[in-house]
PASEBA-1860 file (N, C-alpha, C; in nm, 3 decimals):
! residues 110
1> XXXXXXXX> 0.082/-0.119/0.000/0.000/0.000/0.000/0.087/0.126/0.000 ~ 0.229/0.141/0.075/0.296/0.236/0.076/0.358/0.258/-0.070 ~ 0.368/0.161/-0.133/0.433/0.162/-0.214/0.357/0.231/-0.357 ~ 0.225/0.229/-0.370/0.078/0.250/-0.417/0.126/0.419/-0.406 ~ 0.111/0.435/-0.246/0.076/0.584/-0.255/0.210/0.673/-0.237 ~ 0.329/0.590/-0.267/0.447/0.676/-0.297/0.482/0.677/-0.458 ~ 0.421/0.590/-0.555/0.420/0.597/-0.652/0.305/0.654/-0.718 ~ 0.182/0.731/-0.633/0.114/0.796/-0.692/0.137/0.942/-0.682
9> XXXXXXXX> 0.216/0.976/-0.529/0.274/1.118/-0.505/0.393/1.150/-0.628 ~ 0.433/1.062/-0.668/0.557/1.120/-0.787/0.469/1.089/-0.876 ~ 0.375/1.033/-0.920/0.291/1.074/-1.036/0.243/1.237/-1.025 ~ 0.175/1.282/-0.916/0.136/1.374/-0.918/0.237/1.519/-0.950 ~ 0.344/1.506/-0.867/0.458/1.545/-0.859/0.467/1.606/-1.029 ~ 0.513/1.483/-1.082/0.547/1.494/-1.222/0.481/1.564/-1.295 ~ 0.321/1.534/-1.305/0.226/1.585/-1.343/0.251/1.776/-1.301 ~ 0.272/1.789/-1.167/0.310/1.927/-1.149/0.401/2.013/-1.207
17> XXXXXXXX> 0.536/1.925/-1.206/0.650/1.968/-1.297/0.610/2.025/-1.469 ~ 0.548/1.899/-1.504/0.485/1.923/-1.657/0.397/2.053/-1.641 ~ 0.294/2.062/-1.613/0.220/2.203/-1.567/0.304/2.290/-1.547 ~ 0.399/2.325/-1.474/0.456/2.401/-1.444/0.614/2.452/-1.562 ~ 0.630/2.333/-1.607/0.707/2.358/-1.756/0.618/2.452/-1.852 ~ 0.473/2.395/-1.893/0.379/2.469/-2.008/0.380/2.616/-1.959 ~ 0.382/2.659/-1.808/0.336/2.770/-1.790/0.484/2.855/-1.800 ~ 0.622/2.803/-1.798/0.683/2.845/-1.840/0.697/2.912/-2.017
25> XXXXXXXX> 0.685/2.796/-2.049/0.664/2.843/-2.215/0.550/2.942/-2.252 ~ 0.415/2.945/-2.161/0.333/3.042/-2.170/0.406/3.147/-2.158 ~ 0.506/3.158/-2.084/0.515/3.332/-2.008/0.646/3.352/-2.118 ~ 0.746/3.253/-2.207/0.797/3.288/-2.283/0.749/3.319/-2.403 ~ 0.619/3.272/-2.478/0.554/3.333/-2.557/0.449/3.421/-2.508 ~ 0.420/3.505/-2.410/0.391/3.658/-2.392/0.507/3.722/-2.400 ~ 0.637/3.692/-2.377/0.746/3.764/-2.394/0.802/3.826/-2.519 ~ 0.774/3.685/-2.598/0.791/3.725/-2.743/0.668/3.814/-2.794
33> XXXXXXXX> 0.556/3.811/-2.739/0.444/3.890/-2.786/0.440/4.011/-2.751 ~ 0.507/4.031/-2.655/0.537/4.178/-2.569/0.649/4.259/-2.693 ~ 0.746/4.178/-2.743/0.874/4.249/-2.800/0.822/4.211/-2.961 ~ 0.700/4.167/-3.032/0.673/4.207/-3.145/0.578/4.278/-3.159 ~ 0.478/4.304/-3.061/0.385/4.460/-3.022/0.513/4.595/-3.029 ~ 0.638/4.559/-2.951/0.694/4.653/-2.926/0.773/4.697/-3.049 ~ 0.824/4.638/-3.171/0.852/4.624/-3.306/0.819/4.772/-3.359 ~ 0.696/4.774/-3.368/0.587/4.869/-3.465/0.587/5.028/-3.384
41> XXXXXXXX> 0.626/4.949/-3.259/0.588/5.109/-3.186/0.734/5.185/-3.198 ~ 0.861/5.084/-3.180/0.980/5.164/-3.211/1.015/5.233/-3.341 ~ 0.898/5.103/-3.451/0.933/5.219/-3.587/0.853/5.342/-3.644 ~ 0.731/5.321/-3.582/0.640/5.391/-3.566/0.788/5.580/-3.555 ~ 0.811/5.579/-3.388/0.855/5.638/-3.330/0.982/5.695/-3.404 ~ 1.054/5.592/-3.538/1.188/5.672/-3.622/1.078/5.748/-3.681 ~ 0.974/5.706/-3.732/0.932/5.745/-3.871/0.863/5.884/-3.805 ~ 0.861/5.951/-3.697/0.776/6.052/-3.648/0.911/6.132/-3.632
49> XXXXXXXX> 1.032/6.128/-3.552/1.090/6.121/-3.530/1.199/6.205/-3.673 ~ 1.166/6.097/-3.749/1.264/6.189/-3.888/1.146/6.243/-3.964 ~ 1.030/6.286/-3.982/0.921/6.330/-4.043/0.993/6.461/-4.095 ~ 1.010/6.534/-4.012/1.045/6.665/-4.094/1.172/6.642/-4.251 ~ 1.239/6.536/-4.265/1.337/6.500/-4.347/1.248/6.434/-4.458 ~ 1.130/6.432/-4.468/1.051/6.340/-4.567/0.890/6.410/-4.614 ~ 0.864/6.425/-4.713/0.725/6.464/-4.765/0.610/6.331/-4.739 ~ 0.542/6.300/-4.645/0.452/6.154/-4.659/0.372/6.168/-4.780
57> XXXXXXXX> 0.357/6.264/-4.860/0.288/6.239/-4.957/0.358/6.119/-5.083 ~ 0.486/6.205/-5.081/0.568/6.183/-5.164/0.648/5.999/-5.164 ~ 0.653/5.972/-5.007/0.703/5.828/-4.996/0.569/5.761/-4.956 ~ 0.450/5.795/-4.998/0.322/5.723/-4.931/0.323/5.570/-5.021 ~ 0.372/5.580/-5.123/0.454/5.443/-5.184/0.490/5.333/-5.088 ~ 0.549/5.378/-5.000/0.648/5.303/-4.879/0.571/5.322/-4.789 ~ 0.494/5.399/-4.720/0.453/5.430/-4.589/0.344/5.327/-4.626 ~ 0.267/5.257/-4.709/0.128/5.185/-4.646/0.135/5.058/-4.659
65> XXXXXXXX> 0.256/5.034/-4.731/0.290/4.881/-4.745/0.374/4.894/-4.581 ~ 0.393/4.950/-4.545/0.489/4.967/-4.366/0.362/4.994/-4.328 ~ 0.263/5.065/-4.307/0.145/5.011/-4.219/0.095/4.916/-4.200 ~ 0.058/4.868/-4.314/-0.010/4.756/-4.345/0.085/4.618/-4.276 ~ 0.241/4.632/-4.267/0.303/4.542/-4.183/0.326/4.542/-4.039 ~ 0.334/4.687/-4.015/0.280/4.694/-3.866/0.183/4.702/-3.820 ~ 0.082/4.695/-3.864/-0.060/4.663/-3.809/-0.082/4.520/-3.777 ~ -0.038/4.417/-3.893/-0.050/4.288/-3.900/0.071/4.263/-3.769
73> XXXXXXXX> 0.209/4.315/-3.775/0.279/4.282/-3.629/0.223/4.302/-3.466 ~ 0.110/4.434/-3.491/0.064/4.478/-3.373/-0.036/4.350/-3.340 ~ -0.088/4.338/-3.431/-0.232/4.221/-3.428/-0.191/4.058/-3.372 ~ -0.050/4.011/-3.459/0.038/3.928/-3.388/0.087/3.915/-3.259 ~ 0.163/4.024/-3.229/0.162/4.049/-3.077/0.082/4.043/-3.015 ~ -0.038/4.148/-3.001/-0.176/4.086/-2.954/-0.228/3.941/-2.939 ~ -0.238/3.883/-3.021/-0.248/3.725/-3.060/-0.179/3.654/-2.951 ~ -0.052/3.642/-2.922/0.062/3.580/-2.879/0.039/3.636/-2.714
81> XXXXXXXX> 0.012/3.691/-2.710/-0.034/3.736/-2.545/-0.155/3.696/-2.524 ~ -0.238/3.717/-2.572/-0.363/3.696/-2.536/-0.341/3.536/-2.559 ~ -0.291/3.446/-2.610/-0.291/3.313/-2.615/-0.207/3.294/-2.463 ~ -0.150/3.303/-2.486/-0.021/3.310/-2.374/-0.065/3.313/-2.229 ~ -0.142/3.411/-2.212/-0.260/3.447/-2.064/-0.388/3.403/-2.083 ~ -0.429/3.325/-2.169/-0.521/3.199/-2.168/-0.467/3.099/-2.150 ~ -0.326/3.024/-2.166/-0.270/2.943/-2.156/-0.229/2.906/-1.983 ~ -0.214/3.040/-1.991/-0.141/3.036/-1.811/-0.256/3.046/-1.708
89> XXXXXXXX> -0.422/3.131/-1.772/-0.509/3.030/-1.668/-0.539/2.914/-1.635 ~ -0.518/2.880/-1.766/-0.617/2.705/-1.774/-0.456/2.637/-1.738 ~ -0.340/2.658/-1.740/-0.260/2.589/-1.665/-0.267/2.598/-1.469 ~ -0.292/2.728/-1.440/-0.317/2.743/-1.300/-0.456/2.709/-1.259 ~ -0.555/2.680/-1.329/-0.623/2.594/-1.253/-0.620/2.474/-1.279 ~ -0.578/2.399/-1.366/-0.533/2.280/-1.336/-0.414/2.246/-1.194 ~ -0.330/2.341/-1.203/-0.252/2.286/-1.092/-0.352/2.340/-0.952 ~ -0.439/2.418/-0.920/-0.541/2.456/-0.813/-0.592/2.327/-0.822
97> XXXXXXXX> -0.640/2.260/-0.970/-0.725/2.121/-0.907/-0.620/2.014/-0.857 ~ -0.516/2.004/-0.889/-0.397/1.907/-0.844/-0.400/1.935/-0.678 ~ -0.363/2.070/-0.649/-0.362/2.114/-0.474/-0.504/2.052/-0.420 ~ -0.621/2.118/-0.467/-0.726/2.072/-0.410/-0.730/1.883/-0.373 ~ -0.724/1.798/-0.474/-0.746/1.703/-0.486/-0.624/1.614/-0.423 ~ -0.521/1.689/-0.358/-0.389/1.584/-0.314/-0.336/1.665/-0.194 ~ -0.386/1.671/-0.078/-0.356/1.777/0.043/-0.201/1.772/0.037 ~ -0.171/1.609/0.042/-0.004/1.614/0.138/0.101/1.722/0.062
105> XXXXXX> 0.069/1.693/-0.063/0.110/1.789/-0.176/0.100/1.956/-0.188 ~ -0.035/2.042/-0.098/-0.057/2.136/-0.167/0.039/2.201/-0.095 ~ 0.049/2.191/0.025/0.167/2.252/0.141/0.292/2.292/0.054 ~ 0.334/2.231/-0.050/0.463/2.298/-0.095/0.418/2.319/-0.238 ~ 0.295/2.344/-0.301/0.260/2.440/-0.425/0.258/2.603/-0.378 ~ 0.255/2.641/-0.426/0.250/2.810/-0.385/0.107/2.845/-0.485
END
């Protein structure tokens, strides 16, 4: 019987580790979603930035094919976070149902 419920605590265990790996990779893809939101806003910021050196009429050639790619980067970023912090609820309540459902265990979940 000991043997039962010491090989079901490292099941669980494991099971925690894994959970707790995904929610790693969650928070590394909001990271990456954070720094390709942030992409558009740094070029955004040359292109305001050197405005007086340029007619927008004149390079509007260039300027909407560059909107049109930072909009689609802003929308990406968006994407990638918002997946990312859906990912990392439904990982934390899974590990809330792991604590709930295994006391000896929840004592050292945080």
């Amino acid at each position: 019987m000991a043997t039962k419920n010491t090989q079901n605590t490292t099941t669980v265990i494991a099971d925690i580790q894994l959970l707790l790996a995904e929610k790693r990779t969650s928070l590394a893809l909001m990271r990456t979603g954070i720094a390709v939101l942030a992409l558009p806003l740094s070029v955004l910021s040359l292109l305001i930035a050197t405005s007086k050196y340029y007619e927008a009429v004149e390079v509007l050639s260039f300027l909407i094919p560059l909107a049109i790619l930072l909009s689609f980067l802003v929308v990406l970023g968006l994407y990638l976070i918002s997946h990312a912090i859906r990912r990392l609820r439904h990982n934390d309540a899974l590990i809330h149902t792991i604590k709930s459902r295994y006391e000896e265990i929840a004592e050292y979940i945080d």
